[in-house]
C-alpha positions as CSV (number, residue, x, y, z in Angstrom):
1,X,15.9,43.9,-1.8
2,X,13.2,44.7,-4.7
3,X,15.2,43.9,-7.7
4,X,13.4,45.7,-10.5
5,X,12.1,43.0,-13.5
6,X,12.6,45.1,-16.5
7,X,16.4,45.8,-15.9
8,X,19.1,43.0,-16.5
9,X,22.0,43.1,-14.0
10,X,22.8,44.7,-11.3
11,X,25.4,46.7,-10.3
12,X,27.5,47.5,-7.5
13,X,30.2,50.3,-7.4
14,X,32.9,49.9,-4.7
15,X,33.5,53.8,-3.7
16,X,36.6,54.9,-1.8
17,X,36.3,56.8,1.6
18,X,38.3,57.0,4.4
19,X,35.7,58.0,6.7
20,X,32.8,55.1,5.9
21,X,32.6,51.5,3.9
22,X,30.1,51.2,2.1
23,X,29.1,49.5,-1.4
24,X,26.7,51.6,-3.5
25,X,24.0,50.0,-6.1
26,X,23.1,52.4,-8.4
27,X,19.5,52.6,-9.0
28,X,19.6,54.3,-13.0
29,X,22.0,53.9,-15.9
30,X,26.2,54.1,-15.9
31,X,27.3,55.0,-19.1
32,X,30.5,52.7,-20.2
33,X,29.1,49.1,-20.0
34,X,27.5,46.8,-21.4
35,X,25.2,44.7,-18.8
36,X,27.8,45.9,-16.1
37,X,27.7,45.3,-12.6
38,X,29.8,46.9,-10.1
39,X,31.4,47.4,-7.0
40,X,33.1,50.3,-4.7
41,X,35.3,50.3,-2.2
42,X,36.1,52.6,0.3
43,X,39.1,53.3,2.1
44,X,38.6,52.3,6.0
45,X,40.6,54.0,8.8
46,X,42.1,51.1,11.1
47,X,41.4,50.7,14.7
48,X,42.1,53.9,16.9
49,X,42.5,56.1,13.9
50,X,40.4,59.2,13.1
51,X,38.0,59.8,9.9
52,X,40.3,62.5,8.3
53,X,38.9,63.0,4.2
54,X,35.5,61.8,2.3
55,X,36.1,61.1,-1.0
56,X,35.4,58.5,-4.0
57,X,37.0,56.1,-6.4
58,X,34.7,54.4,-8.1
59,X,35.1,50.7,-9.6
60,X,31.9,49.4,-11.6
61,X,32.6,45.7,-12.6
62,X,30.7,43.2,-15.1
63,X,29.9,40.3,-12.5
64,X,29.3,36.4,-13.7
65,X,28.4,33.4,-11.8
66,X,31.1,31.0,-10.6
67,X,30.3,27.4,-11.3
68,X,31.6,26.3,-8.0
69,X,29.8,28.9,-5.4
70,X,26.7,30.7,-5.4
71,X,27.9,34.0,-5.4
72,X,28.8,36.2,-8.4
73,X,32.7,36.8,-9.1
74,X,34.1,39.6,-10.9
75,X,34.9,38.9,-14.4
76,X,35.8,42.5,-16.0
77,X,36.2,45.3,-14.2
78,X,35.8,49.1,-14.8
79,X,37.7,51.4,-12.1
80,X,37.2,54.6,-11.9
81,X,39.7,56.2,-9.6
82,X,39.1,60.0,-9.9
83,X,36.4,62.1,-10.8
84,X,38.5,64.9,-12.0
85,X,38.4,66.0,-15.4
86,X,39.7,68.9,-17.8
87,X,36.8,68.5,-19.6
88,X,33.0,69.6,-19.1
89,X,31.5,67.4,-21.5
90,X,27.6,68.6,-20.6
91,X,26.0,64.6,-20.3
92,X,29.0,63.2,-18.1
93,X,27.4,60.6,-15.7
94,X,30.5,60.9,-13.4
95,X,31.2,64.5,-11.8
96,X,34.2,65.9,-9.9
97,X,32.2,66.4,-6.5
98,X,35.2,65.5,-5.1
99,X,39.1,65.6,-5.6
100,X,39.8,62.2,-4.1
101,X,42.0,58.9,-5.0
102,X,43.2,56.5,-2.9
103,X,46.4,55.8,-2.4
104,X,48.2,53.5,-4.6
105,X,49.3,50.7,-2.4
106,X,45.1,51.0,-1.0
107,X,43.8,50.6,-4.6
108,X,46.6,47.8,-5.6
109,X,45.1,45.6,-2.7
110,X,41.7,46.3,-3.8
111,X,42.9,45.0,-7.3
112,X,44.2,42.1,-5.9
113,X,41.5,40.8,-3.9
114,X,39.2,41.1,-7.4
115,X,42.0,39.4,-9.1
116,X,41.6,36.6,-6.5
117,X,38.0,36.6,-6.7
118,X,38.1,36.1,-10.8
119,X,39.0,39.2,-12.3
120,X,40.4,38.4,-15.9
121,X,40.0,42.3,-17.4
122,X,40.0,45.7,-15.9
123,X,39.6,48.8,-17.0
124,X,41.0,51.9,-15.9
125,X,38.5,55.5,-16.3
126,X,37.6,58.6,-14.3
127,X,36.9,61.5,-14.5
128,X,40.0,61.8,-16.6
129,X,42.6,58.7,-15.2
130,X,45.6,61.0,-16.9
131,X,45.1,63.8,-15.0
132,X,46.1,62.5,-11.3
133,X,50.3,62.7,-11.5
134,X,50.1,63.5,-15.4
135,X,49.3,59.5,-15.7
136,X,51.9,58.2,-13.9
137,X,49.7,56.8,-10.9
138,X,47.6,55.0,-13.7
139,X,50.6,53.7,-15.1
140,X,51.6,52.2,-12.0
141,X,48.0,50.5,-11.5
142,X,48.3,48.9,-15.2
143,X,51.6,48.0,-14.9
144,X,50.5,46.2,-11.6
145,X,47.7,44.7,-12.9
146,X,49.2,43.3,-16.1
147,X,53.3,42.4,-14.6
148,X,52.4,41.3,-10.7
149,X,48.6,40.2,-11.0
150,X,49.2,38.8,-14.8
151,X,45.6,40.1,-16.1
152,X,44.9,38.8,-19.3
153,X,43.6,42.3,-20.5
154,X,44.0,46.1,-19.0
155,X,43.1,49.1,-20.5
156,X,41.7,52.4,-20.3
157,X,39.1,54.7,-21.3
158,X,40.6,58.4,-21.4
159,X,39.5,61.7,-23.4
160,X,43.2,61.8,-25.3
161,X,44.3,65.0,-24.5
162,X,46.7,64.5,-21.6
163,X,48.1,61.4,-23.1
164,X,52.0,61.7,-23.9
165,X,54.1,59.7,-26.0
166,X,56.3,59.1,-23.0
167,X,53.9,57.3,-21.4
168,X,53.7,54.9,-24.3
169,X,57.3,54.3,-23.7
170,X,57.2,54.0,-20.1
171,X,53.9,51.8,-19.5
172,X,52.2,50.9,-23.2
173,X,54.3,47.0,-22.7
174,X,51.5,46.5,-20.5
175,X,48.1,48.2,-22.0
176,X,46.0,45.9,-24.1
177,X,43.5,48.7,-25.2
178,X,43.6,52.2,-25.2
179,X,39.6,53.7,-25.6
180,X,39.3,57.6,-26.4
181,X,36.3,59.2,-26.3
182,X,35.5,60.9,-29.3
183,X,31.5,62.1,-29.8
184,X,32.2,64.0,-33.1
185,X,34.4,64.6,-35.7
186,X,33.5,68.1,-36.1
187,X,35.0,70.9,-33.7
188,X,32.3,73.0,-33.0
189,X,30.1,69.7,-32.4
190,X,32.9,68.9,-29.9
191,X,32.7,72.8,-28.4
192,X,29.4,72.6,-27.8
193,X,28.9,69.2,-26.2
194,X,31.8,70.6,-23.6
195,X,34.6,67.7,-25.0
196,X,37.3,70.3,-25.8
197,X,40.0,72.6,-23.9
198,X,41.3,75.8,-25.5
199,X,42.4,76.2,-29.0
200,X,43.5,72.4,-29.1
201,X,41.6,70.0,-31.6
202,X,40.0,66.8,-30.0
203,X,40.0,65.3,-33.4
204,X,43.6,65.9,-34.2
205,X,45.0,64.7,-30.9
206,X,42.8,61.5,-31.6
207,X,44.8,60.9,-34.7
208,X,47.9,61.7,-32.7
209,X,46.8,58.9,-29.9
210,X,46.3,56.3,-32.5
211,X,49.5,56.4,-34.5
212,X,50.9,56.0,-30.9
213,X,48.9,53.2,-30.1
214,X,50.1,51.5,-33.5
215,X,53.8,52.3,-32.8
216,X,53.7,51.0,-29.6
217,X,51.4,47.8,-29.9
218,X,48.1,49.2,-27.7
219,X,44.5,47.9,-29.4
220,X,42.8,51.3,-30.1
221,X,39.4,51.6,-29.2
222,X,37.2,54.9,-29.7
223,X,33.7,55.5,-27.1
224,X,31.1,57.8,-28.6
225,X,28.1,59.1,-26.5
226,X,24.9,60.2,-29.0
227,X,23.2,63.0,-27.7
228,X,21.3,65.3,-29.5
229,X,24.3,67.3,-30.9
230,X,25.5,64.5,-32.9
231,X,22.9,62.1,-33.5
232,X,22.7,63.1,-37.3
233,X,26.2,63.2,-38.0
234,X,27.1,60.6,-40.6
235,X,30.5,59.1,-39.1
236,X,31.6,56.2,-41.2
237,X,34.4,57.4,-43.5
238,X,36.4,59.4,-40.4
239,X,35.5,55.7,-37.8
240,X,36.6,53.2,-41.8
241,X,40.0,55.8,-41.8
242,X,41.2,55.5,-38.1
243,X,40.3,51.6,-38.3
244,X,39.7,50.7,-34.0
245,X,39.0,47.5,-33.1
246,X,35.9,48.7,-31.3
247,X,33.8,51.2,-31.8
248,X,31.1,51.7,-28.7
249,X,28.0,54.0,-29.0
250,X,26.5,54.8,-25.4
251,X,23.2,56.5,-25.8
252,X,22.6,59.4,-23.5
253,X,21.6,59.1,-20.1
254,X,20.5,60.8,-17.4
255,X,21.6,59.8,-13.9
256,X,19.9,61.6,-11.0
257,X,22.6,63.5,-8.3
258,X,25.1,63.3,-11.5
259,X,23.9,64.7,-14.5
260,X,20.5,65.6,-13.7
261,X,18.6,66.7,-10.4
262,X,19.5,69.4,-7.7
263,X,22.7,67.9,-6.4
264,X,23.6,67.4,-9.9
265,X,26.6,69.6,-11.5
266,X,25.7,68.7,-15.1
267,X,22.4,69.0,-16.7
268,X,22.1,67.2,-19.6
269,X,18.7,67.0,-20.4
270,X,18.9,69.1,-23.5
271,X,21.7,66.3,-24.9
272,X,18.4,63.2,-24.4
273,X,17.1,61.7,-27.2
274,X,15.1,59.4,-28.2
275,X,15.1,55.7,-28.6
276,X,14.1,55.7,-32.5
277,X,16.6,58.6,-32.8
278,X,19.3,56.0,-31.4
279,X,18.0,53.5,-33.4
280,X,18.5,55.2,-36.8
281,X,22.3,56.5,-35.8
282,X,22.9,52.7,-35.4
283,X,21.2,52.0,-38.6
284,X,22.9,54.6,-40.8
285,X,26.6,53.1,-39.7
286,X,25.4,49.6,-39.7
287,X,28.3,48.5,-42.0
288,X,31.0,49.5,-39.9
289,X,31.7,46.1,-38.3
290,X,33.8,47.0,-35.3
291,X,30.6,49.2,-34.1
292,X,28.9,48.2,-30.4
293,X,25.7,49.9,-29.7
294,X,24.9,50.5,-26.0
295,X,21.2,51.9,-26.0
296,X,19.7,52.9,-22.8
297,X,17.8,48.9,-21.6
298,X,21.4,47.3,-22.1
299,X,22.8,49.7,-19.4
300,X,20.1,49.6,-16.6
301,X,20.6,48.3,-13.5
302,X,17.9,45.8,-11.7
303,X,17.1,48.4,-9.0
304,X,15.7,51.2,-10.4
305,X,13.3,52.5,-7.6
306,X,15.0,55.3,-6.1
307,X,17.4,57.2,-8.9
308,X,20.3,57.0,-6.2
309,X,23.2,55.4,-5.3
310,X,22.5,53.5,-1.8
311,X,25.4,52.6,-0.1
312,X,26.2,48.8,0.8
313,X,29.5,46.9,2.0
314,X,33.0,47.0,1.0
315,X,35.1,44.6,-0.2
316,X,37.7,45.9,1.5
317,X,36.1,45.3,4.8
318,X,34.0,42.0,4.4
319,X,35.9,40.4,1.2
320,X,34.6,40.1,-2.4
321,X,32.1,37.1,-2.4
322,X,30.4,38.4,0.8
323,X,29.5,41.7,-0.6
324,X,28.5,40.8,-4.2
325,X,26.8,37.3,-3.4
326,X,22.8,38.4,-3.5
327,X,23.7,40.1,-7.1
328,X,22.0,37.7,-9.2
329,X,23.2,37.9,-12.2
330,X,22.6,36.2,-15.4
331,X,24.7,34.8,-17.2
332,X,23.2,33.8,-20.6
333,X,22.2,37.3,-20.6
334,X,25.9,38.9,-20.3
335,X,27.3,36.1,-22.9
336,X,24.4,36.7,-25.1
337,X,25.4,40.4,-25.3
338,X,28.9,40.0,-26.2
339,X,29.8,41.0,-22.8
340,X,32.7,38.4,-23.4
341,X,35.4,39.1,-26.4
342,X,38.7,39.6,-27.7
343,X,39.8,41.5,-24.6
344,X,44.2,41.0,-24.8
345,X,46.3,42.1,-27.8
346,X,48.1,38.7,-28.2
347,X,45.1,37.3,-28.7
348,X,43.5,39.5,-31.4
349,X,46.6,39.2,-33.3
350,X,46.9,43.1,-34.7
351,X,48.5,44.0,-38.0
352,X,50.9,46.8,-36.1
């Protein structure tokens, strides 16, 4: 395989299908990691059965070398289950092209055998993760991952607006961070981009998520993508007065066959901008000291020939190490990009 030398890592996305098992390296940019890598896996009929629905799941995962075998092992992991939104957010990299999850007890054992191969983090996305069983199939999977696998850090990236307070109650023992994406703090801004639904305000019910996240003990994170909507929004006294422990900034990106191209169901060329125009965004909120910039070279992949996702193997047919050992992956390069932090709450010992 031509691994490209201008890109840093690459990555692998496990994605779920009954009828095939493949493993898919994307050739472009994903839009929620820094120096990810990772992997899909698909649902396999067994022996005698039929191929009876096509869908995806997908789980991109940060990969680092184990000292003790050649191949790569998962370190943190980013799963995206569903593709499903209630949102049309105009640059989304991930599309609902299909309606499909795979069943719980599937996706557990999928968690497990990356929990055997390293896994210390995972994170839980979509699509929108609330909106399959009004979050109680994603509250299964983190209570799961953090009561019967004993992850040191599970959490989520959502867009807020299904959350509940009753899920806090039910699940939020086991959540380390809670990430809501949030691209502006002004509603029209948000109406335009697509990150809204009916008369309800994004930026209230991001208020509303984080004094639940205080009451019940979950780190809170907020994700911002900078597109040309909001690049010259000055941000700093509304990111100072919610006070996450993160604050991520993903510059725009155009993935072919998901935002951009004929097969695409987004088109979000109109949201690009530039790498200077990036560049002063960061500069203008350099004093906020939770901020994390993603610009567009941090999130490429090593193969970027084709703009497409090719397929590969599954771990769930041939086993973690076997599909993710030719990955190679640097390191230095993921520790020297913070790739690595405070990732559980009883470690980053939170004023609640």
């Amino acid at each position: 395989m031509f691994l490209s030398a201008i890109v840093d890592l690459l990555h692998f996305v496990f994605q779920v299908c009954k009828s095939v098992s493949h493993l898919h390296i994307f050739s472009d940019v994903v839009g929620w990691a820094r120096t990810w890598m990772g992997l899909i896996f698909r649902n396999v009929p067994g022996p005698g059965k039929k191929d009876v629905q096509k869908g995806e799941g997908d789980i991109d995962r940060i990969l680092r070398k184990s000292n003790n075998t050649n191949a790569p092992t998962p370190s943190s992991v980013n799963y995206h289950f569903t593709r499903r939104c209630n949102y049309k957010c105009g640059f989304c990299f991930h599309t609902a092209k299909t309606s499909f999850v795979l069943p719980l007890e599937e996706a557990k054992r999928g968690l497990r055998l990356l929990k055997e191969a390293g896994m210390e983090k995972i994170n839980f996305s979509g699509g929108e993760p609330f909106i399959h069983e009004r979050g109680d199939f994603l509250g299964k999977l983190v209570q799961y991952c953090k009561h019967d696998l004993q992850l040191p850090s599970v959490s989520i990236v959502s867009n807020g607006s299904m959350i509940r307070e009753r899920w806090f109650q039910k699940y939020g023992e086991y959540l380390d961070i809670l990430a809501v994406s949030c691209d502006s703090f002004n509603e029209d801004t948000n109406v335009q981009i697509g990150r809204t639904q009916g008369r309800k305000s994004h930026v209230e019910n991001l208020k509303q998520v984080r004094d639940w996240c205080r009451q019940y003990k979950v780190a809170f994170k907020i994700n911002s993508v900078i597109c040309s909507y909001n690049v010259d929004e000055d941000m700093r006294e509304q990111i100072m007065e919610l006070n996450p422990i993160r604050w991520k900034i993903f510059q725009c990106l155009l993935i072919e066959g998901e935002n951009v191209g004929e097969s695409a169901l987004r088109d979000a060329e109109k949201f690009v901008i530039s790498d200077e125009q990036f560049q002063e965004f960061q500069d203008r909120h350099s004093d906020i000291q939770c901020l994390v910039p993603e610009s567009n070279q941090k999130m490429r992949f090593l193969d970027c020939r084709e703009g497409r996702k090719d397929p590969s193997k599954s771990i769930l047919d041939v086993g973690v190490e076997n599909a993710v050992q030719f990955s190679g992956f640097d390191e230095k390069m993921f520790l020297k990009r913070g790739g690595r932090y405070l990732w559980s709450k009883t470690d980053m010992k939170l004023d609640w």
